[in-house]
OpenMM code with the backbone's topology and positions (N, CA, C; nanometers):
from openmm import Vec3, app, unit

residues = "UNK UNK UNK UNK UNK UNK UNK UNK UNK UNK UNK UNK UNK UNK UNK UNK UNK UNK UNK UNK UNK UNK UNK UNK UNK UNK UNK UNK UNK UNK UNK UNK UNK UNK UNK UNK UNK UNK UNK UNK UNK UNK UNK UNK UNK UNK UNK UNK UNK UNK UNK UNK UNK UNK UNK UNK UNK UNK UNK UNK UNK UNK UNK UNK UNK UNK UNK UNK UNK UNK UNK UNK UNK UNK UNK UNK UNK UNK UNK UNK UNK UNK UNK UNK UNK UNK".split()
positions = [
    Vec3(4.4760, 0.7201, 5.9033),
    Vec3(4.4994, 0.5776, 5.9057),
    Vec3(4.3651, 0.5082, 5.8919),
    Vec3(4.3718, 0.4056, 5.7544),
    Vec3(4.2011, 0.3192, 5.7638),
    Vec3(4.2177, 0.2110, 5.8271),
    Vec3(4.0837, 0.2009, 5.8541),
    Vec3(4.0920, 0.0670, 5.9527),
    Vec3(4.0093, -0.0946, 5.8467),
    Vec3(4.0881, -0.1402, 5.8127),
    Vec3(4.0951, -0.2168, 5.6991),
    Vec3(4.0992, -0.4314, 5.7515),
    Vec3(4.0100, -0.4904, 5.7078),
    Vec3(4.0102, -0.6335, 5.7185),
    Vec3(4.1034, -0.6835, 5.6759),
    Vec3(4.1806, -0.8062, 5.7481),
    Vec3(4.2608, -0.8774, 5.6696),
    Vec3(4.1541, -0.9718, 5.5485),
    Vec3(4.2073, -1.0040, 5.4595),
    Vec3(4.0797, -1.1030, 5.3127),
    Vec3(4.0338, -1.1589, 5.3866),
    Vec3(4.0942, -1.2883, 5.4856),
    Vec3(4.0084, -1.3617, 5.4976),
    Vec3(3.8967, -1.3363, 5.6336),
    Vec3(3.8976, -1.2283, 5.6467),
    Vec3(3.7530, -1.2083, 5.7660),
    Vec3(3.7135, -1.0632, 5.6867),
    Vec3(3.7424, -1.0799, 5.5514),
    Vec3(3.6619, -1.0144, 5.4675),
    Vec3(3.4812, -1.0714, 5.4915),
    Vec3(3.4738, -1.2264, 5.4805),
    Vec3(3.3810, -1.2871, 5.4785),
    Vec3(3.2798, -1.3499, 5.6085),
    Vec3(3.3162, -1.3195, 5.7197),
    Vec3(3.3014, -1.3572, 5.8358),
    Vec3(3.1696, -1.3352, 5.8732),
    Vec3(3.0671, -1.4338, 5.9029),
    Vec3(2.9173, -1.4157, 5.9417),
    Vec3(2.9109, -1.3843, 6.1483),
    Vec3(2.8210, -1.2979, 6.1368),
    Vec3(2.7862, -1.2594, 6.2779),
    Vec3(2.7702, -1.3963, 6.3698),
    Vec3(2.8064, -1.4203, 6.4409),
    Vec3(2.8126, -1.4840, 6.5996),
    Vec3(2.6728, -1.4462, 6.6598),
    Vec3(2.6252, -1.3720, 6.6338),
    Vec3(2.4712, -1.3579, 6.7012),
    Vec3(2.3775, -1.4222, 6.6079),
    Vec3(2.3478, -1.3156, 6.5157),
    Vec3(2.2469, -1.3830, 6.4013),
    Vec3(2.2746, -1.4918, 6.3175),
    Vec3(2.3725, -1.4967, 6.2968),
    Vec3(2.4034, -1.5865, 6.1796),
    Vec3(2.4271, -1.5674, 6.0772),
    Vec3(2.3223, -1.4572, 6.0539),
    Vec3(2.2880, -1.4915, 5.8875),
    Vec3(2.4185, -1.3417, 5.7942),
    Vec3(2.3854, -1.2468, 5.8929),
    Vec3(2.4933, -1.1331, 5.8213),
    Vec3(2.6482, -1.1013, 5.7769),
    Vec3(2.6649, -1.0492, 5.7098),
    Vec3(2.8114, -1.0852, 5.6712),
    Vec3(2.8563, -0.9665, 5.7803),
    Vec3(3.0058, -0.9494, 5.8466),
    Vec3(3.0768, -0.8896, 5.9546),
    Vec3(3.1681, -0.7863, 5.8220),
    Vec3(3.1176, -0.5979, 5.8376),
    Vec3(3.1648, -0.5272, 5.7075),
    Vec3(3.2141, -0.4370, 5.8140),
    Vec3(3.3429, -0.3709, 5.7783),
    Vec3(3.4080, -0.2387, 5.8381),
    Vec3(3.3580, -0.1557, 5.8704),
    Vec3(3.3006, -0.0665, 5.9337),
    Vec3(3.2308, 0.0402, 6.0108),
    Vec3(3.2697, 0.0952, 6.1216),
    Vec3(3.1857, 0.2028, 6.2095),
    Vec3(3.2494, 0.2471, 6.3393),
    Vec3(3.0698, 0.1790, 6.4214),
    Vec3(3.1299, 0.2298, 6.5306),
    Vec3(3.0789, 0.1888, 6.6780),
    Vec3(3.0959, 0.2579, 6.7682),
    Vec3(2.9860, 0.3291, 6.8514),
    Vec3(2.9539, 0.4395, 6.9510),
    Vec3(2.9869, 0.3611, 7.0701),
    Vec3(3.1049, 0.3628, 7.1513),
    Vec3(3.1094, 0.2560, 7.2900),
    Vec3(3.1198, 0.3311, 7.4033),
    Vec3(3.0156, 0.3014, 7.5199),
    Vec3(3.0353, 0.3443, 7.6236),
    Vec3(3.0757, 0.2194, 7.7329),
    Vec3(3.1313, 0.3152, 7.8500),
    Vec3(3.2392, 0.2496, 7.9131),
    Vec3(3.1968, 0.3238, 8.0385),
    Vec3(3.1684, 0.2417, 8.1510),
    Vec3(3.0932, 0.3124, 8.3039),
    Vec3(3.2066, 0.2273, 8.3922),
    Vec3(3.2290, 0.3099, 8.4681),
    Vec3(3.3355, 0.2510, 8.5954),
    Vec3(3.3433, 0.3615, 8.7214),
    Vec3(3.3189, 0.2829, 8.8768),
    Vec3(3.3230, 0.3517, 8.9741),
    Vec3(3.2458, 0.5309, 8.9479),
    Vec3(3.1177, 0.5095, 8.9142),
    Vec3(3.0033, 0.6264, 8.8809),
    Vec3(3.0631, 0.7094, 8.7693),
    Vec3(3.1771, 0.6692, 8.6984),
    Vec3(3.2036, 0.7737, 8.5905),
    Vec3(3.1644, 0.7204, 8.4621),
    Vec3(3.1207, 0.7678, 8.3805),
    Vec3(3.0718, 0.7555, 8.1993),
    Vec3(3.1447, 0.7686, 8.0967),
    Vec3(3.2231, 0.6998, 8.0237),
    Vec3(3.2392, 0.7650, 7.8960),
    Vec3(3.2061, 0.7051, 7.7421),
    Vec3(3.1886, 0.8013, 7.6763),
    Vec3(3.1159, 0.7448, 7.5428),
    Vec3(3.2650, 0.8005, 7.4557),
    Vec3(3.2597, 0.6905, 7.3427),
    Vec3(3.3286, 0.7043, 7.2614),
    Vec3(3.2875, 0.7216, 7.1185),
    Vec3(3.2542, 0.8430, 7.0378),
    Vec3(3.1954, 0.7666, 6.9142),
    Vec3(3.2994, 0.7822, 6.7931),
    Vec3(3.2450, 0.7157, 6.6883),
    Vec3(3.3168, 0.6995, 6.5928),
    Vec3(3.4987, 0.5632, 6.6183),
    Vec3(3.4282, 0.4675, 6.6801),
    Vec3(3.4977, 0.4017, 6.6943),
    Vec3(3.4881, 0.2671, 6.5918),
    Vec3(3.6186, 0.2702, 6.5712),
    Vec3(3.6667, 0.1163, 6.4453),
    Vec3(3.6205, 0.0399, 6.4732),
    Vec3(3.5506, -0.0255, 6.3971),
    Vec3(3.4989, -0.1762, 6.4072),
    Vec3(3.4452, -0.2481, 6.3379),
    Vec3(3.3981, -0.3615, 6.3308),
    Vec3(3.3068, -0.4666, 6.1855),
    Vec3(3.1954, -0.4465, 6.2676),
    Vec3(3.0629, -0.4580, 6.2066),
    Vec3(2.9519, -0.4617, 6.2033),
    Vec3(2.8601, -0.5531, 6.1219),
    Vec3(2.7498, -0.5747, 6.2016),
    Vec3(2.6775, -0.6794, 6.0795),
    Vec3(2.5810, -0.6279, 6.0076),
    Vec3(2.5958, -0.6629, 5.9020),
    Vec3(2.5099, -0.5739, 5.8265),
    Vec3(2.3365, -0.6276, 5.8151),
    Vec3(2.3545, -0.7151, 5.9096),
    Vec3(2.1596, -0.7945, 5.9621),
    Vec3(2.1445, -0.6829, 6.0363),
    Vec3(2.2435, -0.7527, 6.1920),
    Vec3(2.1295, -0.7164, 6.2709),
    Vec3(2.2089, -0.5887, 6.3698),
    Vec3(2.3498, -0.5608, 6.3263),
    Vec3(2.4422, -0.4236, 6.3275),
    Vec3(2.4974, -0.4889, 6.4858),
    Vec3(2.5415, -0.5806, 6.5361),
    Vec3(2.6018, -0.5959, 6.6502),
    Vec3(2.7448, -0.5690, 6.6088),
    Vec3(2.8334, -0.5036, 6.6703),
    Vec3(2.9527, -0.4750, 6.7128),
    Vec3(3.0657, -0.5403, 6.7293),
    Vec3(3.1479, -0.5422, 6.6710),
    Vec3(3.2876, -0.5891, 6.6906),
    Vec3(3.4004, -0.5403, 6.7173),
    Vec3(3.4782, -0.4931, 6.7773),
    Vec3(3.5560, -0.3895, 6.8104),
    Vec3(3.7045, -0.4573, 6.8825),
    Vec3(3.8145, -0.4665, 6.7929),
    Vec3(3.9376, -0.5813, 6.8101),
    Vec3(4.0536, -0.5422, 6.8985),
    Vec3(4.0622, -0.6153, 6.9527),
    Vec3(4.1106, -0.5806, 7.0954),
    Vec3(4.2522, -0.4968, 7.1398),
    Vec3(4.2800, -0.4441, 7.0430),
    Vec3(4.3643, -0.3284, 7.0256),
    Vec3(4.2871, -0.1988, 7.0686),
    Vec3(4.2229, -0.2119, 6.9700),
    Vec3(4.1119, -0.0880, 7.0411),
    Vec3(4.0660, -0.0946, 7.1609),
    Vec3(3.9747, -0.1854, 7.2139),
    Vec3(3.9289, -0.1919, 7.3212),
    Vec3(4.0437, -0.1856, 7.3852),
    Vec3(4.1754, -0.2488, 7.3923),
    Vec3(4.2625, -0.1432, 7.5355),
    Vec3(4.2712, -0.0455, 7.5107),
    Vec3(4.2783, 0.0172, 7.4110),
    Vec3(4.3119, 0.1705, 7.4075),
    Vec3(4.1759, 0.2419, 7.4845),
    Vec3(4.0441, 0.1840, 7.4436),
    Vec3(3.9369, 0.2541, 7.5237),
    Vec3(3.9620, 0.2184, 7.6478),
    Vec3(3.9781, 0.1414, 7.7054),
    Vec3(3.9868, 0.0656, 7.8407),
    Vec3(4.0861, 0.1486, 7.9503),
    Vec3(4.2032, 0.1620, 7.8775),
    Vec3(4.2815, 0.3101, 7.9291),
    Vec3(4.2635, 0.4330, 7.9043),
    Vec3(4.1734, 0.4821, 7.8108),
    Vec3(4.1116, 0.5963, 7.8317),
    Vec3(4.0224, 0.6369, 7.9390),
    Vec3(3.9411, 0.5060, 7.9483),
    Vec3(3.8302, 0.5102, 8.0452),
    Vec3(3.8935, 0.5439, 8.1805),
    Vec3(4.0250, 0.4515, 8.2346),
    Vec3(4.0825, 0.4472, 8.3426),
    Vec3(4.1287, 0.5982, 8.3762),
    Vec3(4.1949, 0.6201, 8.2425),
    Vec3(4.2784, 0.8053, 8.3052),
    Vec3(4.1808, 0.8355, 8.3400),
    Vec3(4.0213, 0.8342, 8.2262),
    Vec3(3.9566, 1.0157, 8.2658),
    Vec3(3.8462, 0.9330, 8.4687),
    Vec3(3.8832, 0.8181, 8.4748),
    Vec3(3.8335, 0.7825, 8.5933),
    Vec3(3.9236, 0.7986, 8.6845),
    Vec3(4.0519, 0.8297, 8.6647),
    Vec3(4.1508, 0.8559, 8.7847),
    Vec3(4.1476, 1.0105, 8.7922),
    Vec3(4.1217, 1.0849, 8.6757),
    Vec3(4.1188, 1.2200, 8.6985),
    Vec3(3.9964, 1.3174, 8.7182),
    Vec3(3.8979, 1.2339, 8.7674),
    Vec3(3.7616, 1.2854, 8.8316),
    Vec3(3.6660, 1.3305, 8.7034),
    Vec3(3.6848, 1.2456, 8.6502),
    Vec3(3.5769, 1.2820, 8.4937),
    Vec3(3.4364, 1.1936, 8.5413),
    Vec3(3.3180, 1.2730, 8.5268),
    Vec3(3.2351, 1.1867, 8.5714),
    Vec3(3.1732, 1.1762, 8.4451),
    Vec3(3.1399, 1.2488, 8.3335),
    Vec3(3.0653, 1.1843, 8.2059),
    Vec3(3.1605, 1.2591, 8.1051),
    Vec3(3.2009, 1.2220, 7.9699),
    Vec3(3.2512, 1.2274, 7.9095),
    Vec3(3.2268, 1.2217, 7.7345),
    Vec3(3.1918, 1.2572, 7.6517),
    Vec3(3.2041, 1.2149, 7.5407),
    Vec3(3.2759, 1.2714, 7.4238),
    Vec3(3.3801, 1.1197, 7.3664),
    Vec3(3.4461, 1.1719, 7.2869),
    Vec3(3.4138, 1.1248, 7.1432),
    Vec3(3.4771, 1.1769, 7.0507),
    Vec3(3.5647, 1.0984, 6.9325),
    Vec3(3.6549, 1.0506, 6.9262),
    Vec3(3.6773, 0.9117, 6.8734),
    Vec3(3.7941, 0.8434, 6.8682),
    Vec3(3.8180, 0.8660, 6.7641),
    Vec3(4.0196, 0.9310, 6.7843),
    Vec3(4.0774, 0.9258, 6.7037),
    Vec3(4.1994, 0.8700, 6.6746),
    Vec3(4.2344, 0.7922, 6.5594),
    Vec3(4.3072, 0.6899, 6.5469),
    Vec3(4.4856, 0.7561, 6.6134),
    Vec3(4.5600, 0.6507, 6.6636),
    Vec3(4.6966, 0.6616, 6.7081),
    Vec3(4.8114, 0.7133, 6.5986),
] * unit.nanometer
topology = app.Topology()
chain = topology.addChain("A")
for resn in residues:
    res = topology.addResidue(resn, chain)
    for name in ("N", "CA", "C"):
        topology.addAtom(name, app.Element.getBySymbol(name[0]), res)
């Protein structure tokens, strides 16, 4: 499954810099809660192609957000995965 822009935020400039256009890419996210770690890499997201800050749409982020929670309810103290799509 690709992870694909709707057209019109084909064109969308970064919120930080300004100046970069926001292009499809992944994003390495870590996620710390009650002393446990987890890294996620290869995660969906727009990126700027200035200054590379992160965008990651909030579908995803719950899905990380409940990942984080299981492997923190099930005594995971550091973790790193690959995200792979649903």
């Amino acid at each position: 499954m690709g992870f694909e822009l709707p057209k019109e935020e084909a064109t969308m400039r970064c919120v930080i810099c300004k100046q970069g256009e926001i292009r499809p890419g992944t994003a390495t996210v870590m996620l710390e809660r009650n002393g446990m770690t987890l890294v996620v890499k290869s995660v969906p997201a727009r990126v700027c192609e200035n200054c590379g800050e992160e965008y990651v749409d909030e579908d995803v982020t719950a899905r990380l957000l409940r990942e984080a929670e299981d492997a923190a309810r099930s005594g995971v103290q550091v973790d790193i995965r690959e995200y792979v799509a649903a």
